[in-house]
TIMAR-915960 format. One record per residue (C-alpha): residue number from 1; residue in three letters; x, y, z. Coordinates in steps of 0.1 Angstrom, whole numbers, padded with zeros to 4 digits. Example, Ala and Ser with C-alpha at 12.3 -4.5 7.8 and 13.67 -1.06 7.14 Angstrom:
2
<site num="1" residu="ALA" u="0123" v="-0045" w="0078"/>
<site num="2" residu="SER" u="0137" v="-0011" w="0071"/>
***
This chain:
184
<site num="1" residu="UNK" u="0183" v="0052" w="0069"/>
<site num="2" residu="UNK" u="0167" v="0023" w="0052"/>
<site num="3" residu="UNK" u="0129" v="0023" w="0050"/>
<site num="4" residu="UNK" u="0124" v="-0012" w="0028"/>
<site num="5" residu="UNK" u="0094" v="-0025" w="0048"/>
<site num="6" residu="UNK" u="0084" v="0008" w="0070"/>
<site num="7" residu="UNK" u="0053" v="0026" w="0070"/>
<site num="8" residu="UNK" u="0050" v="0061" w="0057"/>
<site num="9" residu="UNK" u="0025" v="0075" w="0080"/>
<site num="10" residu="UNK" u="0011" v="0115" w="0064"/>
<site num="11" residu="UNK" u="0010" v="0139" w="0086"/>
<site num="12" residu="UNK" u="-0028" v="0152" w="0091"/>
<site num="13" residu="UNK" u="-0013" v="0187" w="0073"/>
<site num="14" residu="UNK" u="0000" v="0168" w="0042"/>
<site num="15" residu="UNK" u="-0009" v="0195" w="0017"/>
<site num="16" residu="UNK" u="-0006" v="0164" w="-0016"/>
<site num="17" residu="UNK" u="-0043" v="0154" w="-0019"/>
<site num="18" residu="UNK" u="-0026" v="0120" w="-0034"/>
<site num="19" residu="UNK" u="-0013" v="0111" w="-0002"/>
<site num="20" residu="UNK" u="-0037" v="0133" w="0026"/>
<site num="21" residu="UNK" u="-0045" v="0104" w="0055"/>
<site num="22" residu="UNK" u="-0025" v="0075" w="0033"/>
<site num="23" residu="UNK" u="-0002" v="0049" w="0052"/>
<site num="24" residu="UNK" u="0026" v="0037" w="0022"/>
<site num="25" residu="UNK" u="0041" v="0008" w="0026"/>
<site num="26" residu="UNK" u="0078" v="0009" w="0015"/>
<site num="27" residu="UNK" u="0092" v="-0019" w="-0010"/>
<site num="28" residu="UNK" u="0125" v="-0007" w="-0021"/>
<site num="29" residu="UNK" u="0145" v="0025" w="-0007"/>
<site num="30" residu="UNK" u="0180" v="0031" w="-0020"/>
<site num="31" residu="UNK" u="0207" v="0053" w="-0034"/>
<site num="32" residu="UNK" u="0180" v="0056" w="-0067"/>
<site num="33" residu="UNK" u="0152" v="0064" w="-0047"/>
<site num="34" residu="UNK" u="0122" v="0046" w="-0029"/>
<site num="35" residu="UNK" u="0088" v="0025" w="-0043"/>
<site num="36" residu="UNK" u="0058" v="0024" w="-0022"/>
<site num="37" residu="UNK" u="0021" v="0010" w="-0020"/>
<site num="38" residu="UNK" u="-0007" v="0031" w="-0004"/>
<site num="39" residu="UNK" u="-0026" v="0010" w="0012"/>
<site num="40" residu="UNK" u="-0059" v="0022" w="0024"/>
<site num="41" residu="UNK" u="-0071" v="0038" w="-0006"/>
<site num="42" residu="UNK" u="-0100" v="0012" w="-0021"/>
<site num="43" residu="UNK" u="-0112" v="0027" w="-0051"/>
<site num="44" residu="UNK" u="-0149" v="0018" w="-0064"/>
<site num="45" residu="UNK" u="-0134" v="-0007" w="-0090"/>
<site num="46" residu="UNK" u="-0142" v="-0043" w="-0075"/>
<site num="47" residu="UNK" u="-0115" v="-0071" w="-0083"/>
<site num="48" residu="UNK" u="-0142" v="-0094" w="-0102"/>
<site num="49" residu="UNK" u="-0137" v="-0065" w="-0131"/>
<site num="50" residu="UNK" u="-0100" v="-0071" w="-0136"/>
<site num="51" residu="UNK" u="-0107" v="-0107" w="-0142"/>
<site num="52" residu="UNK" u="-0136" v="-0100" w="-0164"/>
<site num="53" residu="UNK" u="-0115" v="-0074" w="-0180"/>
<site num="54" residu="UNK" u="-0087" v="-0100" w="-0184"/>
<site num="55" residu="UNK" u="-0109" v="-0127" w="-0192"/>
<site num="56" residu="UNK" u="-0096" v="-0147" w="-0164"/>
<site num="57" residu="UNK" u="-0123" v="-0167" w="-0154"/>
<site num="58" residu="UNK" u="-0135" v="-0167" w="-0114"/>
<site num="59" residu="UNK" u="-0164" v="-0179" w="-0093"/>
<site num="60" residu="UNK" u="-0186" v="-0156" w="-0091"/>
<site num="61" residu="UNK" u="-0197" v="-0171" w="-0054"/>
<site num="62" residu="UNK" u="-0156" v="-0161" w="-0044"/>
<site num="63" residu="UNK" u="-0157" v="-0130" w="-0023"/>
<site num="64" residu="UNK" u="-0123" v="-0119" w="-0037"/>
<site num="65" residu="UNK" u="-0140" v="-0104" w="-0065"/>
<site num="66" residu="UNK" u="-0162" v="-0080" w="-0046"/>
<site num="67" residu="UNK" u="-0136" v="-0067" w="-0027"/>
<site num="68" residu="UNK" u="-0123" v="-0033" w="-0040"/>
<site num="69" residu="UNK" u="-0090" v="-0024" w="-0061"/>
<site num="70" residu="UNK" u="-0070" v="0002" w="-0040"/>
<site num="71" residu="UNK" u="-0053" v="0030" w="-0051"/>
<site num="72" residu="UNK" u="-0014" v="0023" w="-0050"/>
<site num="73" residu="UNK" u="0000" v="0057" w="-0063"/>
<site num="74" residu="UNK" u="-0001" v="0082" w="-0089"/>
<site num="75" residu="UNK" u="0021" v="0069" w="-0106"/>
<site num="76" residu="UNK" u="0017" v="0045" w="-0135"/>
<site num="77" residu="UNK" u="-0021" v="0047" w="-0123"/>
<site num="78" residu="UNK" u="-0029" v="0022" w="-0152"/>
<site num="79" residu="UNK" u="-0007" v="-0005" w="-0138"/>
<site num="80" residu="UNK" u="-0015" v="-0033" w="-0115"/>
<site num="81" residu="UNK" u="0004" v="-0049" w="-0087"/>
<site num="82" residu="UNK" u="-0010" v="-0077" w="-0062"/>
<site num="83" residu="UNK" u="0005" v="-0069" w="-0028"/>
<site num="84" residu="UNK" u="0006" v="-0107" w="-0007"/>
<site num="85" residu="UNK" u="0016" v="-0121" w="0019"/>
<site num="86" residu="UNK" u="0044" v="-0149" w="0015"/>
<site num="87" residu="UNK" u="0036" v="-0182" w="0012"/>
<site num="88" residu="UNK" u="0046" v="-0182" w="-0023"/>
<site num="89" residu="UNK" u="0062" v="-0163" w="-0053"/>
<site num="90" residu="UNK" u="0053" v="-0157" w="-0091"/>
<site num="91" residu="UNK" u="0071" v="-0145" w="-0121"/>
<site num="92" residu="UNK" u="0077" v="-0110" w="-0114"/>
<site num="93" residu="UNK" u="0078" v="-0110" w="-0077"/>
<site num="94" residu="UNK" u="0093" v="-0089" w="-0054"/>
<site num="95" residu="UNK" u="0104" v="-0100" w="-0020"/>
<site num="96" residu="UNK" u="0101" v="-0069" w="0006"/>
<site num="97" residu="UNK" u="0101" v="-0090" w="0039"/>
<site num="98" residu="UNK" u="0094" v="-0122" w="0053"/>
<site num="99" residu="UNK" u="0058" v="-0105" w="0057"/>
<site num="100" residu="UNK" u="0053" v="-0092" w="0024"/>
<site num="101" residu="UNK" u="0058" v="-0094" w="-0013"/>
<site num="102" residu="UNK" u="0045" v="-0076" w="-0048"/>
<site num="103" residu="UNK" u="0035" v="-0088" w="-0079"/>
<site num="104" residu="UNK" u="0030" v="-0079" w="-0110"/>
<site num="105" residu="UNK" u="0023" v="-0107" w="-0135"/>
<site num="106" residu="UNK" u="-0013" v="-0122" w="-0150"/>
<site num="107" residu="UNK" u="-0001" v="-0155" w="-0131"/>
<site num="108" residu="UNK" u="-0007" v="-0145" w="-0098"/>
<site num="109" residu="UNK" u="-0043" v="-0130" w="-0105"/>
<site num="110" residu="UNK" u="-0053" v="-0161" w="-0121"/>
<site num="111" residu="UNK" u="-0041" v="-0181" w="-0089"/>
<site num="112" residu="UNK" u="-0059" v="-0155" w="-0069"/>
<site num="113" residu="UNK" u="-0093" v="-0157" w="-0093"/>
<site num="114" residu="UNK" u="-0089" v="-0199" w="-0089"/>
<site num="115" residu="UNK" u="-0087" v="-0198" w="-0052"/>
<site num="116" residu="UNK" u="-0053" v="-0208" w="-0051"/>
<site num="117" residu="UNK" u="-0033" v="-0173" w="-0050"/>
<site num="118" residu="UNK" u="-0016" v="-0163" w="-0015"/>
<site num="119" residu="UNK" u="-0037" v="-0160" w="0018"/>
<site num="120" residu="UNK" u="-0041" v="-0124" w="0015"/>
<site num="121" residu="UNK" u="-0044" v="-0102" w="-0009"/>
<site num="122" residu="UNK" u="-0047" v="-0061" w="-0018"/>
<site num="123" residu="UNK" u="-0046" v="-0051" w="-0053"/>
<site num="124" residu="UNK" u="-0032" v="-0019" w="-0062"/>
<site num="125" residu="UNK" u="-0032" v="0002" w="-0093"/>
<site num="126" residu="UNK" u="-0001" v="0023" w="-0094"/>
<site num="127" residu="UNK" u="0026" v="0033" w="-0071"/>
<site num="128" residu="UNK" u="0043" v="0057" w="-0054"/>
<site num="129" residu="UNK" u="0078" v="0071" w="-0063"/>
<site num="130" residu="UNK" u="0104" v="0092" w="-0049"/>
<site num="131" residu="UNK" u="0132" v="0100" w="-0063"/>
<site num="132" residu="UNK" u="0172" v="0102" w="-0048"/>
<site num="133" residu="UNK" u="0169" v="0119" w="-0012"/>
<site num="134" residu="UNK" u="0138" v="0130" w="-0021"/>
<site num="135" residu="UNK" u="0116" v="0109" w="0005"/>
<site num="136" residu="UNK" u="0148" v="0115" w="0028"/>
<site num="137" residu="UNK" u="0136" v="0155" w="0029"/>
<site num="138" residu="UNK" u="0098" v="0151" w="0032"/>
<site num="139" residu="UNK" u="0108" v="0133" w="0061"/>
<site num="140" residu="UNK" u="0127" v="0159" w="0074"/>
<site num="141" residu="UNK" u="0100" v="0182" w="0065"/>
<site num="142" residu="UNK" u="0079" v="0167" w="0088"/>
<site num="143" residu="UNK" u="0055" v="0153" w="0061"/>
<site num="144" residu="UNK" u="0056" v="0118" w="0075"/>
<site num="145" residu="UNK" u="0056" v="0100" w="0105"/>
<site num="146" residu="UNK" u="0077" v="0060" w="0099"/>
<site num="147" residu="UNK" u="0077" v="0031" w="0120"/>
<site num="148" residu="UNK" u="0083" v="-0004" w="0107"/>
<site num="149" residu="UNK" u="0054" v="-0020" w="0089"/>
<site num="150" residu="UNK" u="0031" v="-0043" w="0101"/>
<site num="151" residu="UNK" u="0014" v="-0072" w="0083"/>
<site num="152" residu="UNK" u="-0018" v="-0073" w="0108"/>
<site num="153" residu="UNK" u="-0021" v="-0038" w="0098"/>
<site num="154" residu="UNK" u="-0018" v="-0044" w="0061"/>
<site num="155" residu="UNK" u="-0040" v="-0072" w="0056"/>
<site num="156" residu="UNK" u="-0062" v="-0072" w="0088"/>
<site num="157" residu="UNK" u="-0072" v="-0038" w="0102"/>
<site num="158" residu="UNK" u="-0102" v="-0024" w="0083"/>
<site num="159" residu="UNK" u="-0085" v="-0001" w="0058"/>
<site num="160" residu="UNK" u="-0104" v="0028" w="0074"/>
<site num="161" residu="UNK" u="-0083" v="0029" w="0105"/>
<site num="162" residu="UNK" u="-0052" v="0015" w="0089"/>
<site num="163" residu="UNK" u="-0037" v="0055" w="0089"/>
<site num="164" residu="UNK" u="-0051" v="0060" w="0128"/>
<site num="165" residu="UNK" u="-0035" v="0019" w="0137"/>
<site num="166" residu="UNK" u="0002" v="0029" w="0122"/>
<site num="167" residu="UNK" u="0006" v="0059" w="0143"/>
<site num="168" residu="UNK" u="-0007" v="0042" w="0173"/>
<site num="169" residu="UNK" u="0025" v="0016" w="0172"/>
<site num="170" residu="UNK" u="0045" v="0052" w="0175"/>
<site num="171" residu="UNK" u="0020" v="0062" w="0204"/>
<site num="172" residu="UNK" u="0005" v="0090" w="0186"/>
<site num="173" residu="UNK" u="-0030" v="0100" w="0179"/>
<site num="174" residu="UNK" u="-0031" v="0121" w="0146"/>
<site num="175" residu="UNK" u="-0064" v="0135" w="0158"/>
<site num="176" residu="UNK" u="-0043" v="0153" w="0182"/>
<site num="177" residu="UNK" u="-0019" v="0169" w="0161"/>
<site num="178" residu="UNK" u="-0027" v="0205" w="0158"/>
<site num="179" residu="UNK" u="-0010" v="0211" w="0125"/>
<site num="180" residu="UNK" u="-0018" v="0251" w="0129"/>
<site num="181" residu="UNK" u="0008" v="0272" w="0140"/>
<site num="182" residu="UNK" u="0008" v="0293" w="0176"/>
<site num="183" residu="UNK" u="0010" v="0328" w="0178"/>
<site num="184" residu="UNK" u="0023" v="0346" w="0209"/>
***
């Protein structure tokens, strides 16, 4: 099962409190393991403080730098990635679909603080990280739901219902899941 470009959708009953009500978004998944992006996390840490912190210099009139840094994953928590749509690609960019790429590099945040960076946008600090089968058995643990991802959910769905709008393409409400177990 390849999951490059699926949704990890957590189970209401996910016990990590790094990934309770998260939907991942899947880069790579292979034989070494799988790299994801959580991507309705914003954390209180607007984007104009990355560029002032970078000395990358911005208009302060652009509303890209009041929108908010997200939290990508506990791992590497320190580093930043630029998740974008496709349009274009920068030094150390990683293709995941024809929807979606990641970056890493001080180019495309100086694009992004000039106005010229991709159409959208969500900047992450750190990732998540499975290792080999790992993400294979939390699946079959029941610890996520997966459907193929979805770049109107990514980078137009207010990120409060981005959890709620994956598991609606699958025809599931997670309000519904009653994650207690029965007793006869």
């Amino acid at each position: 099962m390849q999951l490059a470009n699926h949704f990890l959708i957590a189970m209401p009953d996910m016990a990590d409190p790094n990934f309770a009500e998260t939907l991942t978004l899947i880069c790579e998944h292979n034989d070494d393991g799988a790299l994801g992006f959580v991507i309705n996390r914003p954390t209180d840490i607007p984007i104009q403080e990355l560029f002032e912190q970078q000395g990358i210099e911005f208009d302060p009139q652009h509303n890209i730098g009041q929108e908010p840094i997200h939290f990508g994953g506990p791992v590497h928590a320190e580093q930043g990635f630029v998740l974008h749509s496709s349009e274009r690609t920068w030094d150390t960019t990683l293709s995941v679909s024809p929807d979606f790429k990641i970056t890493a590099s001080r180019d495309i945040i100086s694009a992004v603080a000039k106005g010229e960076g991709p159409g959208k946008v969500i900047f992450l600090l750190g990732y998540a990280g499975w290792g080999p089968g790992q993400l294979e058995e939390e699946i079959s643990a029941n610890a996520w739901l997966t459907t193929e991802a979805d770049p109107g959910i990514v980078f137009n769905t207010p990120v409060e219902q981005r959890w709620q709008a994956a598991a609606q393409r699958l025809g599931i409400d997670l309000n519904l899941i009653n994650t207690d177990a029965g007793h006869a």
